[in-house]
ZAKOL-457405 format. One record per residue: x, y, z of N, C-alpha, C, CB in turn; chain; residue in one letter; residue number from 1. Coordinates in pm, whole numbers. Glycine has a CB too. Example, Ala and Ser with C-alpha at 12.3 -4.5 7.8 and 13.67 -1.06 7.14 Angstrom:
<rose <1319,-569,780>,<1230,-450,780>,<1320,-330,780>,<1131,-447,905>,A,A,1>;
<rose <1285,-225,708>,<1367,-106,714>,<1290,3,787>,<1408,-60,572>,A,S,2>;
END
This chain:
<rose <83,-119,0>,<0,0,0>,<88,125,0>,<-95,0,122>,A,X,1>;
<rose <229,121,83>,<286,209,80>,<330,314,-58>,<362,157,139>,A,X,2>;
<rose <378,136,-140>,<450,142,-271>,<355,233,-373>,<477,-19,-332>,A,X,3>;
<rose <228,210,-363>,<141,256,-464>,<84,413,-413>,<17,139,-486>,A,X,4>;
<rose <124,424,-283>,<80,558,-239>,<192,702,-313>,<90,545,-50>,A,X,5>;
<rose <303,583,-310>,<452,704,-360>,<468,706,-505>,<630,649,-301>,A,X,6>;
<rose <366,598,-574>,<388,628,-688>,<304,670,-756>,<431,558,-736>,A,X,7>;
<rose <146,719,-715>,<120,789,-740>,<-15,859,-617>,<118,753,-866>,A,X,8>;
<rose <69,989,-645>,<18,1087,-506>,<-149,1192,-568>,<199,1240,-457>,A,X,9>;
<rose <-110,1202,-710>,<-235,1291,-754>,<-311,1201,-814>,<-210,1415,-853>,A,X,10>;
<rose <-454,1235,-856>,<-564,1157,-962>,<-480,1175,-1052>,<-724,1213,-999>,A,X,11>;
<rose <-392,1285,-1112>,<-328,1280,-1215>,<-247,1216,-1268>,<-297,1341,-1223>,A,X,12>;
<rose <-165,1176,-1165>,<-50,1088,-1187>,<-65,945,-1240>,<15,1079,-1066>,A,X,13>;
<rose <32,874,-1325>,<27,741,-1396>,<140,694,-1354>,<16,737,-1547>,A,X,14>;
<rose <97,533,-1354>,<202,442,-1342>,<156,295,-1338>,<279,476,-1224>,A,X,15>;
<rose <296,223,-1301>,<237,112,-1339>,<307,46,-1171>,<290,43,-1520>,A,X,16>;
<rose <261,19,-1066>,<310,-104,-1010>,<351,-214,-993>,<291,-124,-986>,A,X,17>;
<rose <385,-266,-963>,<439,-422,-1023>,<486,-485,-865>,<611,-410,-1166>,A,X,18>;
<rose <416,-581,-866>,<452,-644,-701>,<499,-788,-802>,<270,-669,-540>,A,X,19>;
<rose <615,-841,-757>,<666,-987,-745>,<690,-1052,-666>,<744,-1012,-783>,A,X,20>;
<rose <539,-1099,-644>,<536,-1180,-474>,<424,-1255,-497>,<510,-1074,-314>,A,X,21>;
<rose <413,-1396,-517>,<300,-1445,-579>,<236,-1486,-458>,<319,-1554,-688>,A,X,22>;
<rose <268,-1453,-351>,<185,-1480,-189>,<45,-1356,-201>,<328,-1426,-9>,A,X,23>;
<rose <76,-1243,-282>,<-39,-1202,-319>,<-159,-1233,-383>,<-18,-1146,-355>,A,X,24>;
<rose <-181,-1346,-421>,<-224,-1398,-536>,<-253,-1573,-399>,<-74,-1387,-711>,A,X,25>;
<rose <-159,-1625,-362>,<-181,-1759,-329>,<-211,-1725,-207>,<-76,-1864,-349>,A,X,26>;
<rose <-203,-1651,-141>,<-217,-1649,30>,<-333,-1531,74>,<-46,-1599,110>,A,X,27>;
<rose <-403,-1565,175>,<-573,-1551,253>,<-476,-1354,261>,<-633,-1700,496>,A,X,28>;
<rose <-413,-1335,318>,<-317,-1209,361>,<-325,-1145,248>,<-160,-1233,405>,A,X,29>;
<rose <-238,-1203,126>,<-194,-1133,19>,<-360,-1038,-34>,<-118,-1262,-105>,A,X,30>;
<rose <-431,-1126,-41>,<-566,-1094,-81>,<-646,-954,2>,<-648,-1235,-51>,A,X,31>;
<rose <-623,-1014,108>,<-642,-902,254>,<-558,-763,161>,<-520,-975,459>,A,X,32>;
<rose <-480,-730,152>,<-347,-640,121>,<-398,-571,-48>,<-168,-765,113>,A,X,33>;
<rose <-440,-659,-124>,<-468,-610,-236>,<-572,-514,-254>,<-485,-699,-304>,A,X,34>;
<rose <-642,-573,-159>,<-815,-491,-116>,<-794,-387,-60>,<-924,-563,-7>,A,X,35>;
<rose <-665,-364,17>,<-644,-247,82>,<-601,-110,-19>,<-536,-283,186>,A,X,36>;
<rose <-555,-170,-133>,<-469,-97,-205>,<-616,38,-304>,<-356,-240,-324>,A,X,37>;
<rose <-596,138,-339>,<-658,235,-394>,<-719,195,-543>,<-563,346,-394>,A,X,38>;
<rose <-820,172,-588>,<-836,86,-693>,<-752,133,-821>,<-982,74,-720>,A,X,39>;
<rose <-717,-18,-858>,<-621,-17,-977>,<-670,-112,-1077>,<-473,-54,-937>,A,X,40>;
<rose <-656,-119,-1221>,<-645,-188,-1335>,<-557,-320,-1299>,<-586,-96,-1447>,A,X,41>;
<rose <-586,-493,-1285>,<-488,-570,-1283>,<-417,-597,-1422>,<-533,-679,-1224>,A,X,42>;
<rose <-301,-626,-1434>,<-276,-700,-1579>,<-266,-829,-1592>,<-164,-667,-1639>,A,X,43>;
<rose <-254,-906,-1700>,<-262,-1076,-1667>,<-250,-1096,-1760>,<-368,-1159,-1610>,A,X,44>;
<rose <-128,-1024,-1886>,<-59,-1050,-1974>,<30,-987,-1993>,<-104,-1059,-2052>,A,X,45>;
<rose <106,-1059,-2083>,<247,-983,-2147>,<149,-903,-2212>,<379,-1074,-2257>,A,X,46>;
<rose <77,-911,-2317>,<66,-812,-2415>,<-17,-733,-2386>,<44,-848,-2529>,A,X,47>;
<rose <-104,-705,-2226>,<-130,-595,-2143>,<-65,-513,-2114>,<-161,-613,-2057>,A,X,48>;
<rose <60,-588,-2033>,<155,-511,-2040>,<242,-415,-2099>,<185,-548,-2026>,A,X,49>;
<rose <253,-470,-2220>,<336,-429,-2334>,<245,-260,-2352>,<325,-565,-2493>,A,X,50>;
<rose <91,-300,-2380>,<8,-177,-2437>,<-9,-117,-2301>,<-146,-211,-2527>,A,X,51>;
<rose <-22,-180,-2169>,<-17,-28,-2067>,<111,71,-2091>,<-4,-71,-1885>,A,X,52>;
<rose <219,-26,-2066>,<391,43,-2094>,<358,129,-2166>,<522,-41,-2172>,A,X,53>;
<rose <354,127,-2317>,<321,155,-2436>,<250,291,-2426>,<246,46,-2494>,A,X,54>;
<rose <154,319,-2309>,<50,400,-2360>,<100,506,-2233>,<-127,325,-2370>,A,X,55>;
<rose <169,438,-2137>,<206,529,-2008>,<358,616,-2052>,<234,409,-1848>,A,X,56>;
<rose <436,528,-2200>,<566,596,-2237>,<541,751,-2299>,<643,500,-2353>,A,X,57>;
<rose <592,849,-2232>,<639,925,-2341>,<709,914,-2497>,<703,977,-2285>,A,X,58>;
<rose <632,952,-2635>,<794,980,-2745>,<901,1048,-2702>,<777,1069,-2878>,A,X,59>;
<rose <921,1113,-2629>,<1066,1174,-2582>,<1144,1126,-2495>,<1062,1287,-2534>,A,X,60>;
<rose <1077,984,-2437>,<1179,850,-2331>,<1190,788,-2451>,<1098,728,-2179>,A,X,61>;
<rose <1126,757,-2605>,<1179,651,-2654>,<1231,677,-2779>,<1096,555,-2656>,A,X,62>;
<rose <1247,789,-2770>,<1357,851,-2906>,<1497,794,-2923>,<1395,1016,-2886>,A,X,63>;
<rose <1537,707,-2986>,<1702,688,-2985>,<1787,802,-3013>,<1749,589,-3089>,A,X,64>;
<rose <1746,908,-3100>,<1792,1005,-3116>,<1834,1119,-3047>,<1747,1022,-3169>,A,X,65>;
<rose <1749,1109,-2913>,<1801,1160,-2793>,<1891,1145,-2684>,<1740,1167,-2753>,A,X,66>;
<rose <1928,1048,-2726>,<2090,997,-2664>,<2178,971,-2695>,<2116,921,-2614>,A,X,67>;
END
């Protein structure tokens, strides 16, 4: 809860969380903990992933030309 509070503080703000802890998911607690969290979008693919990334990137983080 902490993690998702610092990453994003305004309605405005975007991001993506990412917990790697599959006790969230398998354990009575983890579940407890998720519910606590501020409602969020889950993902449950790579190629969710790929198009959240995708849509949360700036063109000016993925310019090669800028570095």
């Amino acid at each position: 809860k902490q993690g998702a509070g610092r990453l994003i503080r305004r309605e405005t703000d975007r991001g993506i969380l990412v917990v790697c802890d599959t006790r969230l998911a398998l354990m009575g607690y983890g579940r407890k903990l998720i519910a606590a969290l501020p409602p969020m979008r889950k993902i449950n693919s790579k190629e969710e992933w790929s198009e959240t990334l995708n849509a949360l990137t700036r063109p000016s983080t993925t310019d090669p030309t800028l570095f």
